[in-house]
N, C-alpha and C positions, 0 to 999 in steps of 0.2 A: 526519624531515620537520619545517621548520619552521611555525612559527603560519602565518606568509605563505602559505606551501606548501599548506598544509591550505585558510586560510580557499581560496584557489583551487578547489582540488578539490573544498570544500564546495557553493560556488556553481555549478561545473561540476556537480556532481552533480546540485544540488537544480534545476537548468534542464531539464538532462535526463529529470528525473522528472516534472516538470509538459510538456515535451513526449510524454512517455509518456503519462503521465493524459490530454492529452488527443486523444491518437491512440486508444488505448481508449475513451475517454467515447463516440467517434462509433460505435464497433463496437457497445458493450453497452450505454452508457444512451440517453435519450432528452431529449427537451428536456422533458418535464415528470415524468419517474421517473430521477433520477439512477443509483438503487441498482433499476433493473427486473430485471436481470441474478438480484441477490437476492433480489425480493420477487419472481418467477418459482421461484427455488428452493425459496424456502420452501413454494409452493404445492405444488408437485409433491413435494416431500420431506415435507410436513409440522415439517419443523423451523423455528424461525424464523431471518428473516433474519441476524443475526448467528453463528449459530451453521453458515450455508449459507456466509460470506464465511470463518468460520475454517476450515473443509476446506480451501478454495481458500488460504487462508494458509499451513496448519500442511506441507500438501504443500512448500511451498518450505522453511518451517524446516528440516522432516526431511531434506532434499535437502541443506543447508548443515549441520545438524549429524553428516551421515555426513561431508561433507568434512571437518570440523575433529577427529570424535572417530575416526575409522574412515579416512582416507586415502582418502576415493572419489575419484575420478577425474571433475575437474570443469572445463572450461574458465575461466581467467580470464573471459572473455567469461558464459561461464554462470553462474560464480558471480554475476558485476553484475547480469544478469538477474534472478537468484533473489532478491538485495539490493533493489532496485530496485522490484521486483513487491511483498514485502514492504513495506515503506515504504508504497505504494500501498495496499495492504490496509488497513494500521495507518490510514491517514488518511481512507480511507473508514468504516469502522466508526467511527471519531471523530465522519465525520457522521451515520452512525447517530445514533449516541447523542443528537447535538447533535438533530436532529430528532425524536426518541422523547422526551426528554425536553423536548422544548420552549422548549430556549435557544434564545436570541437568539447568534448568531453575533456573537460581539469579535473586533477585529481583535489579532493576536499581540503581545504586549510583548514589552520586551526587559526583563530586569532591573533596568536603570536606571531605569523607568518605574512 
C-alpha cells in the first residue's frame, strides 16, 4: 500500500467512524449525558464508568485477538466492525477522562504545531 493509498483509506475510515459515533450517540447517549449508556452501568454494576465502557471494549479485543492468534473465523466485514467499535470505545473513554479530570478540550495538533 502506498502513503497515497493509506492516507485514503485513513480518511475513509476515520469518516466512517464519526458516522458510526454518530449513529450510536442517538441510540445510547443523550443530549445532555453523552456517556449515559455508562453512567447507567455503573449504577447498576456498581463499578465505575470506565471500567463498565472496558467490558464493552475488551469483548471486541478478544474477538480480534482469537482471529489473529487462534485463526477464528471472522468476516472481513466483522473484523472492521470490531476495529471500528474499538476505536469508538478508545475515544470515548478519552472523553471520560477529559471530563473527570477537568480539562478543557484542545483542538488536535499535528506535529508541526
Amino acid at each position: 500500500m502506498t502513503t497515497n493509498e493509506f492516507n485514503e483509506f485513513f480518511e475513509g475510515r476515520i469518516n466512517g467512524i464519526r458516522q458510526l459515533a454518530c449513529s450510536k450517540n442517538e441510540e445510547y447517549a443523550t443530549r445532555y449525558d453523552h456517556f449515559r449508556n455508562f453512567n447507567q452501568g455503573a449504577k447498576i454494576t456498581g463499578l465505575n464508568r470506565d471500567r463498565v465502557l472496558w467490558g464493552f471494549f475488551i469483548k471486541h479485543f478478544i474477538s480480534i485477538q482469537d482471529y489473529i492468534l487462534h485463526n477464528a473465523t471472522l468476516s472481513p466485514c466483522q473484523v472492521d466492525e470490531k476495529i471500528n467499535d474499538m476505536i469508538i470505545y478508545l475515544l470515548l473513554l478519552a472523553g471520560m477522562l477529559v471530563e473527570s479530570e477537568g480539562r478543557l478540550i484542545e483542538p488536535a495538533k499535528t506535529p508541526n504545531q
